[in-house]
PDB file of N, H, CA, C and O in Angstrom:
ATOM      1  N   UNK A   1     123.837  99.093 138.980  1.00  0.00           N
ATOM      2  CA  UNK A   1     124.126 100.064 140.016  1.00  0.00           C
ATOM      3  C   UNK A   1     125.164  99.479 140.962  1.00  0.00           C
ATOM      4  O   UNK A   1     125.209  98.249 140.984  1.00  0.00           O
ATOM      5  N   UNK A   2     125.985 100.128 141.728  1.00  0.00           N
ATOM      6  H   UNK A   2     125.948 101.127 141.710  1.00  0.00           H
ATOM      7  CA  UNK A   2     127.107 100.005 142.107  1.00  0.00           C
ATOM      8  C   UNK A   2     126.726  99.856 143.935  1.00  0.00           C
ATOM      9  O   UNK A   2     126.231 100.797 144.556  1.00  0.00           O
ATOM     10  N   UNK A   3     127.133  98.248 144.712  1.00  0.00           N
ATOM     11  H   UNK A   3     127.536  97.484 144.208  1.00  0.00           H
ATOM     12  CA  UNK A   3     126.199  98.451 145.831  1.00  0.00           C
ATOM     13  C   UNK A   3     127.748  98.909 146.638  1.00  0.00           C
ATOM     14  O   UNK A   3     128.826  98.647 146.105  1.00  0.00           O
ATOM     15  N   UNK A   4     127.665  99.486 147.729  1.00  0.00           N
ATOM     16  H   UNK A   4     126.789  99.698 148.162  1.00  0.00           H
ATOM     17  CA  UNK A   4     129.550  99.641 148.408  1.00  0.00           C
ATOM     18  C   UNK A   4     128.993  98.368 149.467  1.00  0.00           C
ATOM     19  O   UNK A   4     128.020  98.194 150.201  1.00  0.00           O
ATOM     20  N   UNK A   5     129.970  97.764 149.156  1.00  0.00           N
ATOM     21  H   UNK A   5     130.761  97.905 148.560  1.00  0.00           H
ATOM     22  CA  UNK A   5     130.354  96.303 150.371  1.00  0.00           C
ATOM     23  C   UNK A   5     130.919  96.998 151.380  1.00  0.00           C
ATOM     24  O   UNK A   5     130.348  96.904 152.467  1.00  0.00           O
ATOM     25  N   UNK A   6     132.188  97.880 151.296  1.00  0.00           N
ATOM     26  H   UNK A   6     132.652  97.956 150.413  1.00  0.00           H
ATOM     27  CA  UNK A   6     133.248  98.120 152.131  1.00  0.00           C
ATOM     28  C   UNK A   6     134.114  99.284 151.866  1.00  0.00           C
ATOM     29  O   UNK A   6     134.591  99.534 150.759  1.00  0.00           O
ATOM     30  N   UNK A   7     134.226  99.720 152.532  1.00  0.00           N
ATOM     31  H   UNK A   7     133.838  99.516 153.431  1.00  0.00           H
ATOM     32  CA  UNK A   7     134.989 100.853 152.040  1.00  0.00           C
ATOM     33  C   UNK A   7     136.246 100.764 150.986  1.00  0.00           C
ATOM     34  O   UNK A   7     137.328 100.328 151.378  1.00  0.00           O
ATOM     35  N   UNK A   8     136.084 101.130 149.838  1.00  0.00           N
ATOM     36  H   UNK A   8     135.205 101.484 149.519  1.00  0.00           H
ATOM     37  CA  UNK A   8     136.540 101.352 148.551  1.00  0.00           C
ATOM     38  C   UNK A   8     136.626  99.990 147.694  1.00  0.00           C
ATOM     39  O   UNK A   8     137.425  99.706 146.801  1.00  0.00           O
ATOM     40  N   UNK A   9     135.425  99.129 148.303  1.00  0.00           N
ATOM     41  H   UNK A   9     134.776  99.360 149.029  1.00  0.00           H
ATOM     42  CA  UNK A   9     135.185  97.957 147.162  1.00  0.00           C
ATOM     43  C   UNK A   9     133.586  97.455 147.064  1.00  0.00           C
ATOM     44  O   UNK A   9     132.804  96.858 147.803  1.00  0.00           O
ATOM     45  N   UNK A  10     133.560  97.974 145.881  1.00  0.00           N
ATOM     46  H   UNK A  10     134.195  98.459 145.280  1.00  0.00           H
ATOM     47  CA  UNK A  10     131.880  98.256 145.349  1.00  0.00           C
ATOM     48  C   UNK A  10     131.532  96.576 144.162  1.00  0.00           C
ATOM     49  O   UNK A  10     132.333  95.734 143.757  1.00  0.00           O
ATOM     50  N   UNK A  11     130.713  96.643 144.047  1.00  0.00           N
ATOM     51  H   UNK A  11     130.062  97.327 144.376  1.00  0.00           H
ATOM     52  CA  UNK A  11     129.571  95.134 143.103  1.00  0.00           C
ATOM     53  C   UNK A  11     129.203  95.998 142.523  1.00  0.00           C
ATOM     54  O   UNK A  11     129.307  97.082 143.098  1.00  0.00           O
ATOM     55  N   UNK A  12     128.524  95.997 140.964  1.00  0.00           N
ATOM     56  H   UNK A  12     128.439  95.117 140.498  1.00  0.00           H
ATOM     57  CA  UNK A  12     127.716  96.085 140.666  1.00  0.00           C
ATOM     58  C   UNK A  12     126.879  94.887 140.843  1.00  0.00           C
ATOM     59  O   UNK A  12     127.227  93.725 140.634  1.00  0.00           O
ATOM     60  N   UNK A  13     125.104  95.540 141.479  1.00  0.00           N
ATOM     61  H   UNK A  13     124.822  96.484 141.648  1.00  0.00           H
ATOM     62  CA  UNK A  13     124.188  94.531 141.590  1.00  0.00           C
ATOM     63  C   UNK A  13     124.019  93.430 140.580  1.00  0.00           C
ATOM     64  O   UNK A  13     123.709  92.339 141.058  1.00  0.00           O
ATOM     65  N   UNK A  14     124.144  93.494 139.442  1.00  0.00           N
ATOM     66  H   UNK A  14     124.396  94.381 139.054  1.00  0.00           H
ATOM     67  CA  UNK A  14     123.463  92.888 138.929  1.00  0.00           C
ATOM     68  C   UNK A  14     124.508  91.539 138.368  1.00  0.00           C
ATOM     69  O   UNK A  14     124.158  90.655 137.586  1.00  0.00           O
ATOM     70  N   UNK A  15     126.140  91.723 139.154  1.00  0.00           N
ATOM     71  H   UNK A  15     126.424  92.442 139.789  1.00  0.00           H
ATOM     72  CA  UNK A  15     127.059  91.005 139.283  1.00  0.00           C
ATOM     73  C   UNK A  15     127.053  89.759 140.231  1.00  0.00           C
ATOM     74  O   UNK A  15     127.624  88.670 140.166  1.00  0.00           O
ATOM     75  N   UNK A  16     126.166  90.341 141.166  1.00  0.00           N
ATOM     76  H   UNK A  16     125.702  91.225 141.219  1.00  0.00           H
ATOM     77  CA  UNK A  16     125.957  89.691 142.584  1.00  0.00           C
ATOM     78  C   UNK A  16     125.079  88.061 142.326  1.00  0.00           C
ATOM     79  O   UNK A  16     123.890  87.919 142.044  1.00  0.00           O
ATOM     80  N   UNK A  17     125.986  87.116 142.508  1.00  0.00           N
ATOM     81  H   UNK A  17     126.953  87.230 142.738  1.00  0.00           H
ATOM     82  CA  UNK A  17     124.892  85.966 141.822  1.00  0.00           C
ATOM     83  C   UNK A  17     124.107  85.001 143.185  1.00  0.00           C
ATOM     84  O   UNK A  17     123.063  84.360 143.059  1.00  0.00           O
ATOM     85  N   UNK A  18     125.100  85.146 144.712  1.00  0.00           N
ATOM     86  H   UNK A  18     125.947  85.667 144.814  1.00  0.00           H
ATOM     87  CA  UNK A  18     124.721  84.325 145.841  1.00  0.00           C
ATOM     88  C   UNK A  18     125.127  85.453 146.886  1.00  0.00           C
ATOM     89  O   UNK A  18     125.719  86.514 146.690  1.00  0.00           O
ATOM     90  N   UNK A  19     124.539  84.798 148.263  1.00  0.00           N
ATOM     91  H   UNK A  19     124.058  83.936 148.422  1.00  0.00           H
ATOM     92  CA  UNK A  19     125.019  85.554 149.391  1.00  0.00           C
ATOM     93  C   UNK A  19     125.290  83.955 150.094  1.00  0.00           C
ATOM     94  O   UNK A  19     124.779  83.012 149.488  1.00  0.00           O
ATOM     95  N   UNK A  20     125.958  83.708 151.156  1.00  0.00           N
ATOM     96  H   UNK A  20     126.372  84.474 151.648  1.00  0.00           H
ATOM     97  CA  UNK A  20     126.025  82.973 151.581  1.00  0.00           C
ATOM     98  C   UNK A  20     126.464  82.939 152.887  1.00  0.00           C
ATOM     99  O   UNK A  20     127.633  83.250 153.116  1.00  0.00           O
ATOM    100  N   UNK A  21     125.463  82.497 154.104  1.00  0.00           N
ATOM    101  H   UNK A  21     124.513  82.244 153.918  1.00  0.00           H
ATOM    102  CA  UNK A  21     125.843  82.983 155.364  1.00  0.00           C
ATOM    103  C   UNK A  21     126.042  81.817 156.527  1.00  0.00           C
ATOM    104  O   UNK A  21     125.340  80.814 156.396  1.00  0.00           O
ATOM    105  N   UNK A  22     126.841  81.870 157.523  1.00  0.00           N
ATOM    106  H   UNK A  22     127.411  82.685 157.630  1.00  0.00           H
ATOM    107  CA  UNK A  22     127.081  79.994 157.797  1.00  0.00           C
ATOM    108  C   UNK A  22     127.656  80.891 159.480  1.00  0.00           C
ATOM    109  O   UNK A  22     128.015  82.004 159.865  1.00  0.00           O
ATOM    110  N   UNK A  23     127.450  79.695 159.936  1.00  0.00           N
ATOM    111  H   UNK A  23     127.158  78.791 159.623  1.00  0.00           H
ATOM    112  CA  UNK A  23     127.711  79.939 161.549  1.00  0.00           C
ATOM    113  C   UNK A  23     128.760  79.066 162.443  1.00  0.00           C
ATOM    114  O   UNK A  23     128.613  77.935 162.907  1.00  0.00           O
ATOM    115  N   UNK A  24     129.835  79.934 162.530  1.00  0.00           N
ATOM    116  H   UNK A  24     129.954  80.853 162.153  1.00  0.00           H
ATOM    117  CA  UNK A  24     131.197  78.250 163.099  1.00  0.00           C
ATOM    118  C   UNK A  24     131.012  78.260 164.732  1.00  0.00           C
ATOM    119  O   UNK A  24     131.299  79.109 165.576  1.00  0.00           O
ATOM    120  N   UNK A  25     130.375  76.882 164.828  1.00  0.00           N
ATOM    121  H   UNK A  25     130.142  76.192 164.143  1.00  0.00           H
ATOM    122  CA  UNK A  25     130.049  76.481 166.074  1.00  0.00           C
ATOM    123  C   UNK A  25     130.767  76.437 167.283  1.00  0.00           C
ATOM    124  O   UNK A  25     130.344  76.358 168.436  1.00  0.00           O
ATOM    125  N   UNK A  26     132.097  76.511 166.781  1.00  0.00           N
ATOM    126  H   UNK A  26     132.441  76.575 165.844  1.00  0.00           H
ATOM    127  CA  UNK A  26     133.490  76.705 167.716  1.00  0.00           C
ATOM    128  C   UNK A  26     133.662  78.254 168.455  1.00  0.00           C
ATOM    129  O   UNK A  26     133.487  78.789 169.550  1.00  0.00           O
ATOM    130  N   UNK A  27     134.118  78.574 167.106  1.00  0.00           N
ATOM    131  H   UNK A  27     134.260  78.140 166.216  1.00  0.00           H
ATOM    132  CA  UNK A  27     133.997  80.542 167.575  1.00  0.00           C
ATOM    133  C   UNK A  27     132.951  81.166 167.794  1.00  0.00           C
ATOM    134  O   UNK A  27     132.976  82.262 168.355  1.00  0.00           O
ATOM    135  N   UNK A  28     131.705  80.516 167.344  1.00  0.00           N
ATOM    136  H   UNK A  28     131.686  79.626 166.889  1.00  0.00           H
ATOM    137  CA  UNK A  28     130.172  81.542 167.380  1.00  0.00           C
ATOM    138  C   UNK A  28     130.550  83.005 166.240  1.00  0.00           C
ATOM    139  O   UNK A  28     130.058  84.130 166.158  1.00  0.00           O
ATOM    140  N   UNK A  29     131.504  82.392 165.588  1.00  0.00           N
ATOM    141  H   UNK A  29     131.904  81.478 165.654  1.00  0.00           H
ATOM    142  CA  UNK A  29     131.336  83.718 164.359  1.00  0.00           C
ATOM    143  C   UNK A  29     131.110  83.563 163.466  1.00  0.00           C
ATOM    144  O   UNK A  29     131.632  82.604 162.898  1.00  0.00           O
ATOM    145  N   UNK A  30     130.030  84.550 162.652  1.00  0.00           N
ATOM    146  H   UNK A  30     129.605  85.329 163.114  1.00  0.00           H
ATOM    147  CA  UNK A  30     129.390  84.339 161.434  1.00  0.00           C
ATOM    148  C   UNK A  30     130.417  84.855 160.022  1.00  0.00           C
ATOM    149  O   UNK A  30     131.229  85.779 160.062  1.00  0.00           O
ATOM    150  N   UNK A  31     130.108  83.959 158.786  1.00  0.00           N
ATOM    151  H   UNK A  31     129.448  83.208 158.753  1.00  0.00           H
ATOM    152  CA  UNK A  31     130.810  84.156 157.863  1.00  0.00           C
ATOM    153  C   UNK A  31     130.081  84.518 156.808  1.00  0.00           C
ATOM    154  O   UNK A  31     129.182  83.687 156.679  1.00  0.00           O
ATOM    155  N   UNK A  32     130.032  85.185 156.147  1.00  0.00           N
ATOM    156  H   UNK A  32     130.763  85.860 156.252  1.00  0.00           H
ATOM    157  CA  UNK A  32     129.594  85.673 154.488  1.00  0.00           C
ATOM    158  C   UNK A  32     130.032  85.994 153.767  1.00  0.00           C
ATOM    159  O   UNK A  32     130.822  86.933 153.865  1.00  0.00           O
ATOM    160  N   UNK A  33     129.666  85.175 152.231  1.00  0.00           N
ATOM    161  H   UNK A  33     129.024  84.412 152.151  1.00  0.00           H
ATOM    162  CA  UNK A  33     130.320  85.000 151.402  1.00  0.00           C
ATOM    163  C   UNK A  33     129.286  85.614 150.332  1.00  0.00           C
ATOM    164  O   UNK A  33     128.099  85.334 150.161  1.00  0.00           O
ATOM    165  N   UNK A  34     130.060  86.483 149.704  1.00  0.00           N
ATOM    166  H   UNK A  34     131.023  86.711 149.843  1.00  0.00           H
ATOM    167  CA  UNK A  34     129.404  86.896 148.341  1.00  0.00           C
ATOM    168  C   UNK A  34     129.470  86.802 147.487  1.00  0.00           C
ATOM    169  O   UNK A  34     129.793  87.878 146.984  1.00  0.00           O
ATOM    170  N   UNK A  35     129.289  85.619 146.393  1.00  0.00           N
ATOM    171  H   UNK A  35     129.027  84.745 146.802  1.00  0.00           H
ATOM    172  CA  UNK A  35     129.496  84.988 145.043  1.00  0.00           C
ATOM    173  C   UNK A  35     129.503  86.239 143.824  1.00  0.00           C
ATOM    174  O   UNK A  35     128.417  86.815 143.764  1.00  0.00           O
ATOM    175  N   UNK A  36     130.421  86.686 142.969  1.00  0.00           N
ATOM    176  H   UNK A  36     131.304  86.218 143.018  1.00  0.00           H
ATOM    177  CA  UNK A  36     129.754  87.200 141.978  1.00  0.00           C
ATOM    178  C   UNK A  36     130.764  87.231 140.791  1.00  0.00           C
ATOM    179  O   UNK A  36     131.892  86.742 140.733  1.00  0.00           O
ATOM    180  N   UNK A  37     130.107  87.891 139.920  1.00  0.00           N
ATOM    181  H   UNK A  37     129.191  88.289 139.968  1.00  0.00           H
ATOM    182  CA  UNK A  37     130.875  87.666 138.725  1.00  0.00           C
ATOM    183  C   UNK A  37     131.661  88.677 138.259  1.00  0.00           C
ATOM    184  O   UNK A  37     131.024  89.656 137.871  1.00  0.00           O
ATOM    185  N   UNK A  38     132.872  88.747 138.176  1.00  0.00           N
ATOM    186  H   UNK A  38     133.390  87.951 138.491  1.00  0.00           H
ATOM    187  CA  UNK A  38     133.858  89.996 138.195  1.00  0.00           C
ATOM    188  C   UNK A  38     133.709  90.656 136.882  1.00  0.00           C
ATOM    189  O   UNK A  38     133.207  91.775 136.777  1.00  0.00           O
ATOM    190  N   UNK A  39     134.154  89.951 135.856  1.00  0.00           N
ATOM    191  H   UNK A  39     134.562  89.042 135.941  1.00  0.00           H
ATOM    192  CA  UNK A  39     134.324  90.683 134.364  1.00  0.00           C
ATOM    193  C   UNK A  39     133.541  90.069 133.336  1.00  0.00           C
ATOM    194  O   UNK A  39     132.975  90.638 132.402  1.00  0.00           O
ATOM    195  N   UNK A  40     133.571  88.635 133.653  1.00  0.00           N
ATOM    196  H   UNK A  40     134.031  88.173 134.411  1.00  0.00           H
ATOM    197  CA  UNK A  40     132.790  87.725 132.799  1.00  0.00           C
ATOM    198  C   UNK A  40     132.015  86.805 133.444  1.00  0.00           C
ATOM    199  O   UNK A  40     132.296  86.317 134.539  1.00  0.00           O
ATOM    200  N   UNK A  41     130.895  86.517 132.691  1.00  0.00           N
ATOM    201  H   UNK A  41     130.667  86.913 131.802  1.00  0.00           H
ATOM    202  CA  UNK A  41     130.500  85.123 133.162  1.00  0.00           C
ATOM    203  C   UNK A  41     130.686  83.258 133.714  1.00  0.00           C
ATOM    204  O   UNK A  41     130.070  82.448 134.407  1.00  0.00           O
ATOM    205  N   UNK A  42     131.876  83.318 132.918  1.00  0.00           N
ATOM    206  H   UNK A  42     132.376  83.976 132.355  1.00  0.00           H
ATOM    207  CA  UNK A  42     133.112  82.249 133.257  1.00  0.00           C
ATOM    208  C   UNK A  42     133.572  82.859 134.419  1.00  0.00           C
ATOM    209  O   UNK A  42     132.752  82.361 135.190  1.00  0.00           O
ATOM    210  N   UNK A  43     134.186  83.481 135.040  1.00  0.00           N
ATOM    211  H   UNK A  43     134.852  83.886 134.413  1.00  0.00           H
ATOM    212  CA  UNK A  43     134.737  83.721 135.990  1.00  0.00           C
ATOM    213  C   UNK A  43     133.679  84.109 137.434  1.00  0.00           C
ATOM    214  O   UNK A  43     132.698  84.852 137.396  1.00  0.00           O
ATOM    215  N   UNK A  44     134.196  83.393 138.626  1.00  0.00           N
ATOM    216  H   UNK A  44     134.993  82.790 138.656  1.00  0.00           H
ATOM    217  CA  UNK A  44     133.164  83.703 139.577  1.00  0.00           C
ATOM    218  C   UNK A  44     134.687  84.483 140.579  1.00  0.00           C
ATOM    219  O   UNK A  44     135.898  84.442 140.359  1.00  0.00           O
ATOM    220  N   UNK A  45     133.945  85.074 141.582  1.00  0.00           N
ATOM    221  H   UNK A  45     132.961  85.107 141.760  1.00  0.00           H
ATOM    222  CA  UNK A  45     134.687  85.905 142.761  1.00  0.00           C
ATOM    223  C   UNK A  45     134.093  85.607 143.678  1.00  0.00           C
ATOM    224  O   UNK A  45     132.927  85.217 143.609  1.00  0.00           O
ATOM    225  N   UNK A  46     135.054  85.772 145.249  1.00  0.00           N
ATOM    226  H   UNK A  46     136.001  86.088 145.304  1.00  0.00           H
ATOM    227  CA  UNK A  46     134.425  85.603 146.641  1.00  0.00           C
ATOM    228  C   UNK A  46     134.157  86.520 147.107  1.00  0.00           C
ATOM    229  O   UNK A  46     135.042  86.987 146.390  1.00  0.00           O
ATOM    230  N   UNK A  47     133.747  87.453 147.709  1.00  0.00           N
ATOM    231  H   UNK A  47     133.029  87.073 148.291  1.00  0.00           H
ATOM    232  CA  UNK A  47     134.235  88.063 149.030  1.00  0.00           C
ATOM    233  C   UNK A  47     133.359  87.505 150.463  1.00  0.00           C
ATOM    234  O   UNK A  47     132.254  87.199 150.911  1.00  0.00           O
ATOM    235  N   UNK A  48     134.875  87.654 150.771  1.00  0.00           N
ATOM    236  H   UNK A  48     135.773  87.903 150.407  1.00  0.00           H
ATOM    237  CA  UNK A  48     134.369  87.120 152.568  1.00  0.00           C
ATOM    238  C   UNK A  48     134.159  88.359 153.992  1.00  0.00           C
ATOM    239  O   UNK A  48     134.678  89.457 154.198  1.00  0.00           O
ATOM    240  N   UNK A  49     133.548  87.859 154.459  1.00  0.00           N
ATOM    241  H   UNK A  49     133.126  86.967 154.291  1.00  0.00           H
ATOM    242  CA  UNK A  49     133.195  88.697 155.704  1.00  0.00           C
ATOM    243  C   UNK A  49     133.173  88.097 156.800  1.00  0.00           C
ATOM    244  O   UNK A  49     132.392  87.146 156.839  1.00  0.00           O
ATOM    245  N   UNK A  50     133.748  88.310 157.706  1.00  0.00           N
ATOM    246  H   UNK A  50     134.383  89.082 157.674  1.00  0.00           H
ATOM    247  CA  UNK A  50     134.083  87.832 158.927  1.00  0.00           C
ATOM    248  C   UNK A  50     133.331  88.665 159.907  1.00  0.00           C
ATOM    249  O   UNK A  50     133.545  89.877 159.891  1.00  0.00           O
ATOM    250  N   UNK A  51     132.421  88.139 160.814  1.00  0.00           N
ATOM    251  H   UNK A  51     132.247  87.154 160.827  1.00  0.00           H
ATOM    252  CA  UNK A  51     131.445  89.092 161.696  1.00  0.00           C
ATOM    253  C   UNK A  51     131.590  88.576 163.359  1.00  0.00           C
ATOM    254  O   UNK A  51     131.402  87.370 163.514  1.00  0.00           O
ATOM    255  N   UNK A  52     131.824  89.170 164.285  1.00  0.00           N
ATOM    256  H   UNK A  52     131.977  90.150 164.159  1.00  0.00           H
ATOM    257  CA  UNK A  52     131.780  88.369 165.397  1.00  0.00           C
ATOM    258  C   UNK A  52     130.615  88.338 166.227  1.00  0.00           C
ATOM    259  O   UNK A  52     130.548  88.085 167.430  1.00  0.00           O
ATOM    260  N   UNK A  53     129.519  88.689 165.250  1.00  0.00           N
ATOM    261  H   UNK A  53     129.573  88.894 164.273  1.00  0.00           H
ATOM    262  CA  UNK A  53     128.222  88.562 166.610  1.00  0.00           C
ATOM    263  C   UNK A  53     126.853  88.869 165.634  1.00  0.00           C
ATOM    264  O   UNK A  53     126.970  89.854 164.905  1.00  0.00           O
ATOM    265  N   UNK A  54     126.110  88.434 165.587  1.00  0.00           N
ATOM    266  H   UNK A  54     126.015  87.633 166.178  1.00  0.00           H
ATOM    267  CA  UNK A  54     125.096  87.889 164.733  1.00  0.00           C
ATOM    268  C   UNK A  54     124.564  89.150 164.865  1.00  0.00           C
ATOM    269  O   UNK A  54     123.854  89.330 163.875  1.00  0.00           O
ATOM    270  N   UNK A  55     124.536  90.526 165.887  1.00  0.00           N
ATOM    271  H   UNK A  55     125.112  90.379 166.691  1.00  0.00           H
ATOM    272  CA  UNK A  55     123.986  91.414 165.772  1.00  0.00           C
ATOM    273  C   UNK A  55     124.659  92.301 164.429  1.00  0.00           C
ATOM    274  O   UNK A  55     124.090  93.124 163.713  1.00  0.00           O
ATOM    275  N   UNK A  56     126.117  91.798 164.374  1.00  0.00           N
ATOM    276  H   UNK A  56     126.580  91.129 164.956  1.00  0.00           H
ATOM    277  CA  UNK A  56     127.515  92.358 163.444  1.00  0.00           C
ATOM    278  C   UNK A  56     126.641  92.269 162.051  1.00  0.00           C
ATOM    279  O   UNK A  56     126.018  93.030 161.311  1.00  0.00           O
ATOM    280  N   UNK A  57     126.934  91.046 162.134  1.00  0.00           N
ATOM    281  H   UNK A  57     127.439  90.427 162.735  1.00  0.00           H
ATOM    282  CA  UNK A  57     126.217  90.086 160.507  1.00  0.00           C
ATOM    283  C   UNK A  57     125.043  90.864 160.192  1.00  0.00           C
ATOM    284  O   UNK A  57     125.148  91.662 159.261  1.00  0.00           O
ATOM    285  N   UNK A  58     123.721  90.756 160.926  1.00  0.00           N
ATOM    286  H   UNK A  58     123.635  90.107 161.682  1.00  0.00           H
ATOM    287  CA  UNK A  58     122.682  91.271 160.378  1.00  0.00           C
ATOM    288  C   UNK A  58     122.661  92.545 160.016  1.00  0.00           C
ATOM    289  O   UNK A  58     122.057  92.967 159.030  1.00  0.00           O
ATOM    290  N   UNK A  59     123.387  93.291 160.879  1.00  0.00           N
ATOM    291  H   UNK A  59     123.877  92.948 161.680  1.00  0.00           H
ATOM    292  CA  UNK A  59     123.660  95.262 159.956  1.00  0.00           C
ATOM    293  C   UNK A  59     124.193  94.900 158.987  1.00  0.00           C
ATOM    294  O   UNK A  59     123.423  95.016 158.033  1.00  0.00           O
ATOM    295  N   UNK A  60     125.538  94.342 158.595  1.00  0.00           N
ATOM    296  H   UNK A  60     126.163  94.248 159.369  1.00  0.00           H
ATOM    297  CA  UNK A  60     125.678  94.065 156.956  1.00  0.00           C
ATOM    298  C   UNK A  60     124.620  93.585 156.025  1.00  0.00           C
ATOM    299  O   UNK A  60     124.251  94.228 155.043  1.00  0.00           O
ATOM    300  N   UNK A  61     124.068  92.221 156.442  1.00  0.00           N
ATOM    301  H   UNK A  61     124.369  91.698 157.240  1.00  0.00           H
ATOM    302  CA  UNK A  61     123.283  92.333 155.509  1.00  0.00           C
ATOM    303  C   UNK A  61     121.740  92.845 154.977  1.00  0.00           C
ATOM    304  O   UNK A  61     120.975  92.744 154.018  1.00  0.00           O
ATOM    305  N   UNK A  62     121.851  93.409 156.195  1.00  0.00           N
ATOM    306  H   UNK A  62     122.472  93.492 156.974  1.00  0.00           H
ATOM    307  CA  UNK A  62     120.497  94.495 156.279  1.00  0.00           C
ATOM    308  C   UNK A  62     121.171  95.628 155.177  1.00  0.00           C
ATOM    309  O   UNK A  62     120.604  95.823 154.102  1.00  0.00           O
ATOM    310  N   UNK A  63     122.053  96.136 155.433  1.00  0.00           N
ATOM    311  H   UNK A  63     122.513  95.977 156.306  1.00  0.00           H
ATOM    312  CA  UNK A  63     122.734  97.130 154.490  1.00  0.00           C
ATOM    313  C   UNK A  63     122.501  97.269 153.330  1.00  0.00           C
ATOM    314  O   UNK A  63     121.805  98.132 152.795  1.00  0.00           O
ATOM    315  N   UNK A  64     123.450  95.859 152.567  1.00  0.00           N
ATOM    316  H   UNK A  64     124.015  95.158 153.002  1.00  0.00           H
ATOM    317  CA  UNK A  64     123.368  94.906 151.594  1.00  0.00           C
ATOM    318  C   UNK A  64     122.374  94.997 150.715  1.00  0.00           C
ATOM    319  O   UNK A  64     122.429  95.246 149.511  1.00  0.00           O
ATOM    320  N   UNK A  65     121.235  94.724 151.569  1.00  0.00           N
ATOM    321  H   UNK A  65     121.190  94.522 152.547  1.00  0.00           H
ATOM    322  CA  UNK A  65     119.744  94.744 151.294  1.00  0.00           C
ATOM    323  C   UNK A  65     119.000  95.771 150.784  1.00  0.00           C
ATOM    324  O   UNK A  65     118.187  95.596 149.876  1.00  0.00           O
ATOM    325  N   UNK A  66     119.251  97.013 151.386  1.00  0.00           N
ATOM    326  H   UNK A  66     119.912  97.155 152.124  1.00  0.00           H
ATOM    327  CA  UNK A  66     118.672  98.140 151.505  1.00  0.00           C
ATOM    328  C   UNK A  66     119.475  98.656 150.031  1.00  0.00           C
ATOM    329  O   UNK A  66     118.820  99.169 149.124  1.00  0.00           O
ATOM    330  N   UNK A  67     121.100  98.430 149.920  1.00  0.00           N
ATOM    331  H   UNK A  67     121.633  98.013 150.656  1.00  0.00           H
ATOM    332  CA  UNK A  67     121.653  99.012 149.080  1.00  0.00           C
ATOM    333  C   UNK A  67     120.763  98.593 147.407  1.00  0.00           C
ATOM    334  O   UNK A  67     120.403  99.338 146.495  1.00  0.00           O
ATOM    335  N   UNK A  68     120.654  97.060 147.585  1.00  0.00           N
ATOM    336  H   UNK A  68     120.947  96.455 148.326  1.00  0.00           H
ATOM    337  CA  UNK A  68     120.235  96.311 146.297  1.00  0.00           C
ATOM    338  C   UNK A  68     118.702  96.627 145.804  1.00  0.00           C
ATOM    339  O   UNK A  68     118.187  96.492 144.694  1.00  0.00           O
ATOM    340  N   UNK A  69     118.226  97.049 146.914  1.00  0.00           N
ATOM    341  H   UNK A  69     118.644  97.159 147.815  1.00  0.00           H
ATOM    342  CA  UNK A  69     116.562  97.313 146.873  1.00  0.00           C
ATOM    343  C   UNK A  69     116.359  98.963 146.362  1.00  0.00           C
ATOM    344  O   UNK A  69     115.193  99.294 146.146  1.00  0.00           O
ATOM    345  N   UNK A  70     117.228  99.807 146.199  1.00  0.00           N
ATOM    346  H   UNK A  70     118.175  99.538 146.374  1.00  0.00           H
ATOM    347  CA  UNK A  70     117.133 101.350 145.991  1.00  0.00           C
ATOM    348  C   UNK A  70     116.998 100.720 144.312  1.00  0.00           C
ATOM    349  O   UNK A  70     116.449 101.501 143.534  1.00  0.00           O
ATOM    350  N   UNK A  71     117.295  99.858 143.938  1.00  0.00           N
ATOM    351  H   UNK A  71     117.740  99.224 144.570  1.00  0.00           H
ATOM    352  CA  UNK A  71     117.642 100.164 142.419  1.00  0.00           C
ATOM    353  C   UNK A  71     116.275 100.086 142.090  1.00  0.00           C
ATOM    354  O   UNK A  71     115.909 100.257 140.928  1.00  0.00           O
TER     355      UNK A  71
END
C-alpha cells in the first residue's frame, strides 16, 4: 500500500525498511530520515525531513504511523 510522505511522493509500505529521527543540538531542529528500498533490494533510498519544532516532527510521524497502520 502506498503511504503519501509529501505531497506527490508516496512509499510503498512494505518498501519502508528504517525511520530515523535525531535532534541537532545547535539549531534545536529535528531530522528524519526514511530508509527504503526504491526498485530493488540492492539499492537503498533516503528521504529527509527537516522539522523545526518537535511539535513539527511528531505530526509527521504520527501521520506516518497512522498511514502504515490502515494496512
Amino acid at each position: 500500500m502506498l503511504v503519501k510522505i509529501e505531497d506527490g511522493f508516496y512509499l510503498n509500505s512494505l518498501h519502508i525498511i528504517a525511520v530515523h529521527v535525531s535532534k541537532n543540538m545547535i539549531t534545536q531542529d529535528f531530522s528524519i530520515d526514511i530508509k527504503y528500498t526504491p526498485h530493488s533490494q540492492k539499492a537503498n533510498g533516503t528521504y529527509h525531513k527537516k522539522c523545526q519544532s518537535k511539535a513539527e516532527a511528531d505530526l509527521f510521524l504520527q501521520s506516518l504511523h497512522q498511514q502504515i497502520a490502515k494496512i
